[in-house]
C-alpha positions in Angstrom: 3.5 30.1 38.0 4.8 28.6 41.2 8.3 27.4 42.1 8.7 23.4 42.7 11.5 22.1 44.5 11.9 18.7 43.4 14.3 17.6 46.7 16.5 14.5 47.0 15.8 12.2 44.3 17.9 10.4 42.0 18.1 12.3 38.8 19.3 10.5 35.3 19.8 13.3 32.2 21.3 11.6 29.5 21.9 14.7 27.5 24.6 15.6 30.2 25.4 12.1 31.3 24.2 12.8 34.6 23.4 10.2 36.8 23.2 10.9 41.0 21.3 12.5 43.8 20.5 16.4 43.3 17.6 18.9 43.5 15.8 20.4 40.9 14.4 23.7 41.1 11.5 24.6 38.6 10.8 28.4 38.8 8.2 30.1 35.8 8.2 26.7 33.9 11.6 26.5 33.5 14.6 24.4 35.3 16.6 27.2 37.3 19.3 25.2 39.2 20.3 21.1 39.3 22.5 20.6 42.0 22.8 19.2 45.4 21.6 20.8 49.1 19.4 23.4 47.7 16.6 25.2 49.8 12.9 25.6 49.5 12.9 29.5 48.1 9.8 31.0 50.4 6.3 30.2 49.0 7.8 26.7 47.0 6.3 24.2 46.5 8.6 21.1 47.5 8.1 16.9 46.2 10.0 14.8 48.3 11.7 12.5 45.7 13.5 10.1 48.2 13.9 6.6 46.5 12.6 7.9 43.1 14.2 8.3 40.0 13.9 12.2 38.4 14.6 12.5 34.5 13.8 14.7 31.7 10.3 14.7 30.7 9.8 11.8 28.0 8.5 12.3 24.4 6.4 9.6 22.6 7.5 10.8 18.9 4.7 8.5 17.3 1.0 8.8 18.6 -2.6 8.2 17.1 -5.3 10.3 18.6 -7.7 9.2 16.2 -9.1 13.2 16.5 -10.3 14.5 14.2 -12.9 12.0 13.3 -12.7 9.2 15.0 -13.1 10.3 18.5 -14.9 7.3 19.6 -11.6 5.7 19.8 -9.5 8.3 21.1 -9.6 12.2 21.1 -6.8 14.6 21.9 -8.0 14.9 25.3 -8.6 11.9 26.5 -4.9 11.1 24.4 -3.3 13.2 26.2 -4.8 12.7 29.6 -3.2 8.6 28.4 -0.1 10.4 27.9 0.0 12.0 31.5 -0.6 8.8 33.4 2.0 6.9 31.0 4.9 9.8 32.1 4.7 11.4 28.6 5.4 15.1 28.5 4.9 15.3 24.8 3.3 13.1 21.9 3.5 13.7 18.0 0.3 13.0 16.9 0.0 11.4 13.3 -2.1 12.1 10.2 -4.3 9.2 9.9 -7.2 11.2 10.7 -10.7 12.1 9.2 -10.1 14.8 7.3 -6.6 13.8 7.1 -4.3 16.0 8.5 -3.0 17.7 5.4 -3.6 21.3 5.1 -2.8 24.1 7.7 -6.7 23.6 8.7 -6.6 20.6 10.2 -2.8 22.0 11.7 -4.6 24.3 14.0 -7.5 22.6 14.7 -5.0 20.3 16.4 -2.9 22.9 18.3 -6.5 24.5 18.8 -7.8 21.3 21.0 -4.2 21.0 22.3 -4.6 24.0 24.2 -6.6 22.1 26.6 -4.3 19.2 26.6 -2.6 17.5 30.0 0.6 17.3 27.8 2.0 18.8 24.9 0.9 17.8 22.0 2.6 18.2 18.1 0.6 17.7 15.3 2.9 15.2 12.3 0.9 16.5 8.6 0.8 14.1 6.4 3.4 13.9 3.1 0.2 13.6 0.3 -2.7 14.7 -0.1 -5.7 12.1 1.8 -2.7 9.4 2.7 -3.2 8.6 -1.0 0.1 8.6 -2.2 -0.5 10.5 -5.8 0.0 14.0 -4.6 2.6 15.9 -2.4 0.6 17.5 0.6 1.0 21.3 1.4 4.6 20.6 3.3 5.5 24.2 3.4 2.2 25.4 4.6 2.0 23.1 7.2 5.0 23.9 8.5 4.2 27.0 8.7 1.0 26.3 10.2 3.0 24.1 12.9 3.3 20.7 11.8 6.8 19.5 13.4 6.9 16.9 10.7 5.6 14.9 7.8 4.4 11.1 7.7 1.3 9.3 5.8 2.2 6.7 8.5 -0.5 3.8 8.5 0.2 3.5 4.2 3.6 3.6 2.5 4.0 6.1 -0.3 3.9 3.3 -2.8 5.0 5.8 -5.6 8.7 6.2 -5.7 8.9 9.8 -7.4 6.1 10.9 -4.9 8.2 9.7 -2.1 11.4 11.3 -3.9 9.9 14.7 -4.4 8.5 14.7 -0.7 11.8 14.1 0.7 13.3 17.1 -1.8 11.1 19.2 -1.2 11.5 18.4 2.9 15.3 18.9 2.3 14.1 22.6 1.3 12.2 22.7 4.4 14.7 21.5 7.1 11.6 18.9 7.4 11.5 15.5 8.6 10.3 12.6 6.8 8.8 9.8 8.7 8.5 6.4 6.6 5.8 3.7 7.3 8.0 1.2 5.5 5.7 -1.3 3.3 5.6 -3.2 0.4 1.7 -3.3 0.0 2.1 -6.1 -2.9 4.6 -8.3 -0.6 2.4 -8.0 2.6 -0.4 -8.9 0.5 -3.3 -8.2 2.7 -1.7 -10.7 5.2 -2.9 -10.5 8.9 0.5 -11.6 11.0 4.2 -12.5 10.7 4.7 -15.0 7.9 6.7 -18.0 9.4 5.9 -21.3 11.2 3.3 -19.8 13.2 1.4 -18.2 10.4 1.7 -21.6 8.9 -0.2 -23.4 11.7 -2.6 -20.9 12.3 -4.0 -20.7 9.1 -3.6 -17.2 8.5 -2.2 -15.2 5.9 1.7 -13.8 6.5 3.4 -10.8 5.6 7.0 -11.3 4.9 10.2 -9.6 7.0 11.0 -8.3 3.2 7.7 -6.5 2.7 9.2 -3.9 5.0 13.0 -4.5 4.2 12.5 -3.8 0.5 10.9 -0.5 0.5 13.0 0.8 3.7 15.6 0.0 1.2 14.3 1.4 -1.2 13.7 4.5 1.1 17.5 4.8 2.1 18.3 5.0 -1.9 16.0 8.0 -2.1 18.2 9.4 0.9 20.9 9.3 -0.6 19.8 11.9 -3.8 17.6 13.9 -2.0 19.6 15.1 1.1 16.4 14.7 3.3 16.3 13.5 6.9 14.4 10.6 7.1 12.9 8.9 9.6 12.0 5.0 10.5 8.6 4.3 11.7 8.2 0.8 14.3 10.9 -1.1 12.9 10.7 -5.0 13.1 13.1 -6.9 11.4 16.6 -7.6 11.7 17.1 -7.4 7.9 16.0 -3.4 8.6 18.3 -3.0 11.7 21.0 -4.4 9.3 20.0 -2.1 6.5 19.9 1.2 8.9 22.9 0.2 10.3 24.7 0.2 7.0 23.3 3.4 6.1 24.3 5.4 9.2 27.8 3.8 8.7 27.9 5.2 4.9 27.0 8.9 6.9 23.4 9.2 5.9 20.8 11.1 8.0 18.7 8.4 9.1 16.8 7.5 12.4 14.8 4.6 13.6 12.3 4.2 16.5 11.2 0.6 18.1 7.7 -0.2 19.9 7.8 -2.0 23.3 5.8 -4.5 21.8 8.0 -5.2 19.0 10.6 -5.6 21.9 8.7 -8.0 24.1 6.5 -9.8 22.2 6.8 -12.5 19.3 4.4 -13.7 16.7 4.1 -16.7 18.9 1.7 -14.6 20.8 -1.0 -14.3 18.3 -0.8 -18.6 18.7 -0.6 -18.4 22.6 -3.5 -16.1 22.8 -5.7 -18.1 21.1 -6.2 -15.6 18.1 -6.5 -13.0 20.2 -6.6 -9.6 18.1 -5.2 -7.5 20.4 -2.2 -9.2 19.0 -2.4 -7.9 15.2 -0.7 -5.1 14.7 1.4 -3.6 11.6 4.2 -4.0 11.2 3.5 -7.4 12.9 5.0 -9.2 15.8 8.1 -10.7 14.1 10.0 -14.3 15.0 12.6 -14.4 18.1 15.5 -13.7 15.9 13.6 -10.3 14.7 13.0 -9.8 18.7 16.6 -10.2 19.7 17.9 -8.3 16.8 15.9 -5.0 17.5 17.1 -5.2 20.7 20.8 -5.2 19.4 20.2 -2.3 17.5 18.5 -0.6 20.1 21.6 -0.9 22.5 24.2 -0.3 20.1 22.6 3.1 19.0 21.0 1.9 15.6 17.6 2.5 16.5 17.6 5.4 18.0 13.9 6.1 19.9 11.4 4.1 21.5 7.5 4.8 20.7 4.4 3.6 21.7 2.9 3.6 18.0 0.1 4.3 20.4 -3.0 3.0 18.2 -6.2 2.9 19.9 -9.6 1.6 19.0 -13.1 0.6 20.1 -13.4 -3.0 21.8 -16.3 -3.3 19.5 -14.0 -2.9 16.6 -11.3 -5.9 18.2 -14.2 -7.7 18.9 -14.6 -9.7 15.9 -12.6 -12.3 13.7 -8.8 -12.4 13.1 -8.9 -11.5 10.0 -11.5 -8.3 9.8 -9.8 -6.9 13.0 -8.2 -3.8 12.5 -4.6 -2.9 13.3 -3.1 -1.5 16.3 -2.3 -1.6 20.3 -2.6 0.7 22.5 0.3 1.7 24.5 0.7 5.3 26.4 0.3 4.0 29.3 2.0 0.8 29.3 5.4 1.7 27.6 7.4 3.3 30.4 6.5 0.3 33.0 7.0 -2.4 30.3 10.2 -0.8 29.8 11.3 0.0 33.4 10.2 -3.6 34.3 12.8 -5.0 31.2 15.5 -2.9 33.4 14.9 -3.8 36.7 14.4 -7.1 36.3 18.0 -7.2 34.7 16.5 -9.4 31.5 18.6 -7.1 29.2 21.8 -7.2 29.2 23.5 -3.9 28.6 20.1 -2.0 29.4 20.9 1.1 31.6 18.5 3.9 33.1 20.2 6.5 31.3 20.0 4.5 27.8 16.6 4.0 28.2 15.7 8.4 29.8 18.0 8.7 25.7 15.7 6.2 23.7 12.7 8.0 25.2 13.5 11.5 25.8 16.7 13.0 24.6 16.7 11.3 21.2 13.4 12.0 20.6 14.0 16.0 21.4 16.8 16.2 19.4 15.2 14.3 16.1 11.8 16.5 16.0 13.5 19.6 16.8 11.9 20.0 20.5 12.9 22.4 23.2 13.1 19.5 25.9 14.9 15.9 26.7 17.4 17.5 29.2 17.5 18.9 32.6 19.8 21.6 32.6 19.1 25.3 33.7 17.2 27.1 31.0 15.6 24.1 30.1 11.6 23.6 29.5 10.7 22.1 32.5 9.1 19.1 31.6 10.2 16.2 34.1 8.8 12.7 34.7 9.4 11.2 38.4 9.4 7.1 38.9 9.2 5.0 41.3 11.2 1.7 40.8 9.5 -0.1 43.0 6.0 0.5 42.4 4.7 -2.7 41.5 1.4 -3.3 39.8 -0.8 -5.4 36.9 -2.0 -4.2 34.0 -5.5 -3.4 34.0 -6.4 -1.6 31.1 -10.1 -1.0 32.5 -8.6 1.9 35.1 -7.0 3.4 32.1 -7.4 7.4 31.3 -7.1 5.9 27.3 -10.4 5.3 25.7 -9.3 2.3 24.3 -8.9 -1.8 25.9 -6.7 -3.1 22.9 -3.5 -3.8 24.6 -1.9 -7.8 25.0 -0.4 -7.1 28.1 -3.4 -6.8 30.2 -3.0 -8.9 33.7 0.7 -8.4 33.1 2.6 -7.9 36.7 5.2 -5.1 36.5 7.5 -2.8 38.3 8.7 0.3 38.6 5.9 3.4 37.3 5.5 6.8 36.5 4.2 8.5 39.6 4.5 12.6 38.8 4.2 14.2 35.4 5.1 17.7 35.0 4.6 19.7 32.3 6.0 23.4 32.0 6.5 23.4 35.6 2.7 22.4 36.4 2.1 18.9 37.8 -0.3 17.2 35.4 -0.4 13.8 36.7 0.4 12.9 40.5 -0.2 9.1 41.8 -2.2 8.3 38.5 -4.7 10.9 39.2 -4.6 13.7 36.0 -4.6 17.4 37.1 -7.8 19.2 35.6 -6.8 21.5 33.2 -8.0 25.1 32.8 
């Protein structure tokens, strides 16, 4: 490997609380030395970081790739290649594949194809056997096998015991459990938030309690089971309230949040004009869900932020409201959407460093990953940003193979210009390194 001097940029590590101008030297893939005035050693390679911003590569702890089986959306390639351009060092892949991701097969077939990967990529097994909710999955196996953690994420386990015996036997494990929070008989097959909007629109809701009553639910098991659980795309300020509560009563729980959940309202579906790039589950909630995420996002009860990356084929969008499927796609939008939120100075209380935590250091530290920090010794993953790069969405120049995004045309700033994974650069200036 070669050495890479990464020379007077402005580098933010949360995990130290590090925030000022210094060098970072990368010898053999990992972060010798962070510190000011350092020297090109002979035969280094040297980026010249002036006016950009230098922090630990980030981690996108909740990713679809859609492979196997449904590479015409996505594949882990063409995922990961996504990943790269968006300033993602690592994504945890979920389940929701076909087969399903449930056996230590389908484990290495993942790790296999990873190989080839721009970024790092962790396969999530799923807790039961086909998503299907009646049988615990082969946890230990799969751990074995690699899996970094368990979710049937896309379907709740409807089946309390089931979900109670999958968080036990997780506890055994030292395993995380990720929870798609759903009440399947409260959402009803509905297609958006219900409120007003729903109302005028004509289109079936699904209630803030669908989610609120099995995340409760959820945080009961916790209690008996001794697991560490895990919060999938949060969106409701009842479920801010109810994590908030638990982590005051001591329990091991964390929560993520989705940009779009952030920035977006269920008033969007109307102001699109039915525009399905707009449904997504959980949905996009009222302006009181909105502000409330972001409350628990700066006062530390969500913890991460996630793409819920969820790709599919404009064919498949392409149709009515209501037979659309699920899902936006979002690698390589979430960094700028949230850089843009910071710069712009739209957030009170929103910091650099908060935001290099929500999406790097915290989401290290819940899966168990060797990254999230610049200090020596460290894997030398490292995303570099420019805060003024200014640009508009335009999902056609995407390395994803999916369109579905609502924030094409959108005008943002501040971008992900180097990815650098293990010490390699992976993604320079939007163009993706070829991998060997």
């Amino acid at each position: 490997m070669t050495t890479l001097l990464i020379k007077g940029g402005r580098v933010v590590d949360s995990f130290s609380n590090f925030d000022g101008q210094a060098d970072l030297l990368i010898k053999d893939g990992v972060i010798e030395a962070l510190e000011k005035g350092l020297k090109p050693p002979s035969g280094s390679e040297t980026i010249d970081a002036q006016d950009l911003i230098v922090m630990p590569g980030l981690i996108d702890m909740h990713v679809h790739l859609r492979d196997p089986g449904y590479e015409y959306k996505e594949d882990i390639i063409t995922g990961s290649r996504a990943a790269a351009a968006g300033g993602f060092t690592a994504i945890a892949a979920m389940a929701n594949t076909d087969p399903v991701c449930d056996n230590p097969t389908t484990i290495h077939y993942v790790l296999e194809r990873a190989g080839n990967a721009a970024v790092n990529v962790y396969p999530i097994g799923a807790l039961t056997k086909g998503l299907e909710g009646k049988e615990m999955a082969e946890l230990g196996r799969m751990k074995n096998a690699g899996a970094i953690a368990f979710s049937d994420d896309g379907r709740p386990v409807v089946n309390g015991t089931i979900m109670r015996n999958a968080m036990q036997y997780a506890a055994g494990l030292d395993a995380l459990v990720i929870a798609h929070e759903e009440d399947l008989d409260l959402a009803a097959k509905g297609m958006m938030h219900e409120g007003s909007v729903s109302s005028v629109l004509g289109l079936r809701g699904i209630p803030a309690s669908s989610e609120e009553a099995m995340l409760a639910r959820d945080l009961m098991l916790l209690k008996t089971t001794g697991a560490r659980l895990h919060i999938a795309h949060v969106s409701t300020a009842g479920s801010v309230q109810l994590i908030r509560r638990a982590k005051a009563e001591g329990l091991t729980v964390t929560a993520e949040v989705t940009p779009h959940h952030l920035l977006l309202t269920d008033r969007a579906v109307k102001n699109s004009g039915y525009n399905t790039n707009t449904k997504v589950k959980p949905p996009l909630r009222s302006e009181q869900d909105r502000q409330a995420l972001w409350e628990g996002l700066l006062d530390g009860t969500i913890d991460a932020i996630a793409s819920d990356h969820a790709p599919h084929h404009t064919d498949d969008k392409d149709v009515e409201f209501d037979f659309a499927p699920f899902g936006i796609a979002g690698l390589e939008t979430t960094l700028p959407l949230l850089l843009d939120e910071l710069f712009s100075g739209r957030i009170k209380g929103l910091t650099l460093s908060l935001l290099v935590d929500k999406m790097s250091t915290a989401p290290a530290r819940i899966l168990g990953l060797n990254g999230g920090a610049l200090q020596p010794g460290s894997a030398a993953d490292v995303t570099i940003v420019d805060p003024k790069r200014s640009f508009i969405v335009n999902p056609e120049t995407w390395h994803s193979k999916s369109r579905n995004t609502p924030f094409a045309g959108r005008q943002l700033s501040g971008a992900p210009v180097w990815t650098i994974v293990g010490g390699s650069v992976v993604m320079k200036e939007g163009v993706i390194a070829e991998q060997e």
